[in-house]
C-alpha positions in Angstrom: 34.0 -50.7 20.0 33.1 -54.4 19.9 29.5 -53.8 18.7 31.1 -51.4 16.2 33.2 -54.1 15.1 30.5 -56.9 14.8 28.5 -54.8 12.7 30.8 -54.7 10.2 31.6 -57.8 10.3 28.0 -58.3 9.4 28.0 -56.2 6.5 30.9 -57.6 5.5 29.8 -61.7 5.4 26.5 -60.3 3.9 28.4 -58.0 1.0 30.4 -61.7 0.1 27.0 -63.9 0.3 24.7 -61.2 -2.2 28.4 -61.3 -4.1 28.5 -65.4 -4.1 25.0 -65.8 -5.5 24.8 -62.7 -7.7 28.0 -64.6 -9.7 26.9 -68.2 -9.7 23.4 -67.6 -10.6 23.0 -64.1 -12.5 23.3 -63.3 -16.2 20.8 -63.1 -19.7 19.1 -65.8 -21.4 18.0 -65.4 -24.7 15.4 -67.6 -25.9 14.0 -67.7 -29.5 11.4 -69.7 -31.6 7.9 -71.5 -31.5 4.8 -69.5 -31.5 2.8 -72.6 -30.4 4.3 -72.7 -27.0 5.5 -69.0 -26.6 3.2 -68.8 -23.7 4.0 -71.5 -21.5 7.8 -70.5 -22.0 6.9 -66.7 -21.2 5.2 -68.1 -17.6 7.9 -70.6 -17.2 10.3 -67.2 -17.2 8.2 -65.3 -15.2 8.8 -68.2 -12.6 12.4 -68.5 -12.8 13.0 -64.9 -12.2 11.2 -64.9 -9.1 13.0 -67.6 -7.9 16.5 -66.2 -9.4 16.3 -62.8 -9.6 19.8 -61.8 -10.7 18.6 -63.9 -14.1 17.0 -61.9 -17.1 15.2 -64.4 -19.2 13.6 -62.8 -22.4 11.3 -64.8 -25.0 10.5 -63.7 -28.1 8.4 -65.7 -30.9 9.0 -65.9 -35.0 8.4 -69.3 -35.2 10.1 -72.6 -35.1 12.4 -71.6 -37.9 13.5 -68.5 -36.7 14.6 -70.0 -33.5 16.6 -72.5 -35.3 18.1 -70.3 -37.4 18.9 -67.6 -34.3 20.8 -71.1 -32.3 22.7 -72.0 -35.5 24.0 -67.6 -36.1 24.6 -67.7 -32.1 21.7 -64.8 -31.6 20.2 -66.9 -29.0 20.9 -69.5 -25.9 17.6 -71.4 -25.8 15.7 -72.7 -29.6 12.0 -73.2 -29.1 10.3 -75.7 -31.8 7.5 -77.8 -32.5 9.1 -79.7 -35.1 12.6 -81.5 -35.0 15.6 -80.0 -36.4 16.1 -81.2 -40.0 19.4 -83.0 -41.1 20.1 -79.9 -43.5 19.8 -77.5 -40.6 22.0 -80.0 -37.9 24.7 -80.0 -41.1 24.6 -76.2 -41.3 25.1 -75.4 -37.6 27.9 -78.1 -37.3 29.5 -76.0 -40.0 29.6 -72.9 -37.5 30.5 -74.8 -34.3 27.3 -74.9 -33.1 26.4 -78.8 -31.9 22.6 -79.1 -31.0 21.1 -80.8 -28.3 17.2 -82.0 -28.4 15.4 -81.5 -25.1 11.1 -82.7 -25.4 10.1 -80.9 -23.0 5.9 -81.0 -23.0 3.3 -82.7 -25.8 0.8 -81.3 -28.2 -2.3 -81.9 -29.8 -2.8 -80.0 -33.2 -6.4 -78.5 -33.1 -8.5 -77.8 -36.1 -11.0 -75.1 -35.8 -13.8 -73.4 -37.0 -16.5 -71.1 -36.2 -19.1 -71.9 -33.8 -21.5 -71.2 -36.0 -20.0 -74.2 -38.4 -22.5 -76.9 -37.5 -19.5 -79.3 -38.6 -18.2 -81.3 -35.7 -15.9 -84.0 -36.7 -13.5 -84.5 -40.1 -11.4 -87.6 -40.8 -7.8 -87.1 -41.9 -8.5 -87.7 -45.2 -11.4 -85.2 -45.4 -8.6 -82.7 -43.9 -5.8 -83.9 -46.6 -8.7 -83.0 -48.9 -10.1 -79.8 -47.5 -5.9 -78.3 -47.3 -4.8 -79.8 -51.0 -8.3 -77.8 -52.6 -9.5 -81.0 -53.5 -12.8 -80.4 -51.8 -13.5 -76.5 -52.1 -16.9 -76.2 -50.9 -19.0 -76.8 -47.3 -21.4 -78.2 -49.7 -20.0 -81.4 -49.8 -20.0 -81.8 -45.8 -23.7 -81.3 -46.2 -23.5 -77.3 -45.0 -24.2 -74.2 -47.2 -23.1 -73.9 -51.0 -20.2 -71.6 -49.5 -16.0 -71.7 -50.7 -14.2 -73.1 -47.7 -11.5 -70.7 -46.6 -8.6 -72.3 -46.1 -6.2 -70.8 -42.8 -2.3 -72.6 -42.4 0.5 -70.6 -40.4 3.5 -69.5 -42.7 6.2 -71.8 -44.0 8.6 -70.8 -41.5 6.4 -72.3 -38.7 7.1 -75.7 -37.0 3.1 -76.2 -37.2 3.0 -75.7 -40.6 5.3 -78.2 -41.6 4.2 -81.2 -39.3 0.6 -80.5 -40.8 2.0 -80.7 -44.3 3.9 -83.7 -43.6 1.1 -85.5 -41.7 -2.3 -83.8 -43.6 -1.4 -82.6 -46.8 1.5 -85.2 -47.7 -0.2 -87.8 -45.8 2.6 -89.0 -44.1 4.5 -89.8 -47.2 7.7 -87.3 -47.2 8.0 -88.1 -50.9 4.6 -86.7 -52.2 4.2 -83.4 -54.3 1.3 -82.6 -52.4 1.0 -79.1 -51.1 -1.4 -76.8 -49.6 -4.3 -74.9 -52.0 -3.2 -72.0 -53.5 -6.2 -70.5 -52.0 -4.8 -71.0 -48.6 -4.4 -68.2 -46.5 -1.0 -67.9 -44.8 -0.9 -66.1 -41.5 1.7 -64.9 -39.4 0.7 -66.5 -36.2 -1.8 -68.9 -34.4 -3.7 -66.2 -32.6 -4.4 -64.7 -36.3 -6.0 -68.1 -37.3 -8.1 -67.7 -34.3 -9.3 -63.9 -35.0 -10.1 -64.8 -38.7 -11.9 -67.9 -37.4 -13.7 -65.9 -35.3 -14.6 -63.5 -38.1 -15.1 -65.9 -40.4 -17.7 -68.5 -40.8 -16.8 -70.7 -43.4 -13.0 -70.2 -42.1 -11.4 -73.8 -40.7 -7.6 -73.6 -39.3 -5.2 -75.6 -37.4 -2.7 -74.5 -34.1 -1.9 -76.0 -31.3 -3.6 -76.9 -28.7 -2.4 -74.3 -26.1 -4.5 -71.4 -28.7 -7.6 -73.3 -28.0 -10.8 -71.0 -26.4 -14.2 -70.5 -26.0 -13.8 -68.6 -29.1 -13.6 -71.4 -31.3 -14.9 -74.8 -31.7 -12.3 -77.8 -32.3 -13.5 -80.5 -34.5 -13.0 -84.1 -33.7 -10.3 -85.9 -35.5 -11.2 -89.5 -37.1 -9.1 -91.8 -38.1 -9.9 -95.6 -38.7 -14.0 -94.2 -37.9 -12.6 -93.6 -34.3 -13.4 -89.9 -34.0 -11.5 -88.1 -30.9 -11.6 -84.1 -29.6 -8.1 -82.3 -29.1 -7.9 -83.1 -25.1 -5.1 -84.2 -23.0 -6.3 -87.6 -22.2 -6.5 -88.5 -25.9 -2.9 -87.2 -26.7 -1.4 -89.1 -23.6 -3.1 -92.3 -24.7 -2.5 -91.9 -28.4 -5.8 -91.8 -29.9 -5.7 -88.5 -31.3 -4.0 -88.6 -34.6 -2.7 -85.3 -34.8 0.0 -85.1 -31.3 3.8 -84.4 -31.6 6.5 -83.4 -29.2 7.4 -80.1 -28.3 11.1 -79.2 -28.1 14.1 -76.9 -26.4 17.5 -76.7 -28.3 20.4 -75.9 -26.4 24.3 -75.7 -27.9 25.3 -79.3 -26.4 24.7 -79.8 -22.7 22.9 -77.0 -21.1 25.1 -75.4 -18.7 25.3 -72.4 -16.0 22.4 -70.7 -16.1 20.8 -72.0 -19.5 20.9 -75.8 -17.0 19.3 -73.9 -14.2 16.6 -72.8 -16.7 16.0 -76.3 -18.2 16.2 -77.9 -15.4 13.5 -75.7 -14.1 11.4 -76.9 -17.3 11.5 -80.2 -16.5 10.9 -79.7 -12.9 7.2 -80.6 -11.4 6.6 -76.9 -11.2 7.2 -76.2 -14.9 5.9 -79.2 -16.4 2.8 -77.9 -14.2 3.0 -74.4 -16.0 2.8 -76.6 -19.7 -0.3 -78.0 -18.1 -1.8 -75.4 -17.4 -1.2 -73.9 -20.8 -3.2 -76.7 -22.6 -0.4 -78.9 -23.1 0.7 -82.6 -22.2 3.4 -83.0 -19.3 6.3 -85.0 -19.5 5.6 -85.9 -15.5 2.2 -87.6 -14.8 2.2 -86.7 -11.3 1.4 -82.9 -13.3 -2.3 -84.3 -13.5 
């Protein structure tokens, strides 16, 4: 009777402890946005559910501006970016309640690539302000073929897209008219930069650095006739010219489950997981 009775009484304390953590650490996260570090936050979710698995994290891409626009309409817990949220968007999603919160949570280098077969090997920033505004049209003038450059940017919805107009096509002046070619192909994501690079010889595109392969060749950058290659010891020193944060937005504070989730991205583990995606970690002790 008294064996009979402690075994229940085991089933019993275990029945409350599975109950205990099923409700303090169980639920959905939605997260929404960047296609530059959908990736990294894909493996990062893959580790939290392993560690919690009563969580259900899903990621979905779209771009920087779709993730923006899901936190401000409340479709999503977690915005990814790689841009900062403008003042006209911060406005809008005051309007509706929503108050965000900016988390960095890795660093990037923008790449610029072409084909392997492009003997081109390093472009200064004005050579790309040139190359993107249709300025300078032809390979020709980089002493190559008598061949059209084609022209690759992501779409306008695309946090990439709009860092490189501000800091390549604009210059860095907000003010400027400049904008890209009209010849400028517009594609839907960074791996379709990479397969028309691939396919294309006289093809040159931007992404970030997270896209980069054996695939493609990344040109060195110049600025000030310093000329450096899209690496992470160039980004965490600042010589290469073309770095910006990454970003998480959360509705205020992170809390519940949505904290346990960025506190796992800032973690040594997950800053090791941005790492290992081809990006720059917040935590030096990553290297």
């Amino acid at each position: 009777m008294r064996v009979k009775y402690l075994f229940f009484t085991i089933i019993f304390l275990l029945s409350c402890s599975t109950h205990n953590i099923t409700n303090s650490h169980s639920g959905f996260i939605q997260i929404k946005g960047s296609d530059t570090i959908i990736n990294a936050v894909q493996r990062l979710a893959e580790e939290f559910m392993e560690e919690y698995p009563y969580i259900f994290v899903a990621v979905t891409g779209g771009g920087s501006g779709v993730g923006i626009a899901s936190l401000i309409n409340k479709t999503c817990d977690i915005a990814t970016a790689s841009r900062e949220m403008t003042l006209k968007e911060i406005i809008l999603a005051n309007n509706r309640g929503i108050y965000p919160k900016e988390h960095i949570v890795a660093y990037d280098g923008i790449a610029v690539v072409v084909n392997h077969n492009n003997p081109i090997d390093k472009l200064t920033i004005e050579d790309l302000h040139n190359i993107f505004t249709g300025k300078v049209d032809n390979w020709q003038n980089f002493s190559w073929e008598i061949k059209k450059i084609v022209t690759l940017s992501r779409e306008v919805n695309s946090g990439t897209h709009m860092y490189f107009k501000e800091e390549i096509v604009k210059l860095g002046n907000k003010n400027s008219k400049e904008e890209f070619s009209a010849q400028t192909l517009l594609l839907s994501s960074s791996q379709a930069i990479v397969e028309e690079v691939v396919n294309n010889i006289y093809a040159i595109g931007y992404l970030g650095m997270g896209y980069l392969s054996d695939r493609i060749k990344p040109v060195k950058i110049g600025k000030n006739n310093e000329f450096y290659p899209p690496q992470i010891e160039y980004i965490s020193n600042g010589k290469y010219p073309l770095s910006r944060p990454l970003y998480f937005y959360t509705n205020g504070e992170p809390e519940g489950i949505v904290k346990l989730f960025v506190d796992f991205v800032f973690s040594s583990k997950g800053q090791k997981i941005f790492f290992e995606a081809g990006f720059v970690p917040l935590k030096l002790d990553v290297y």
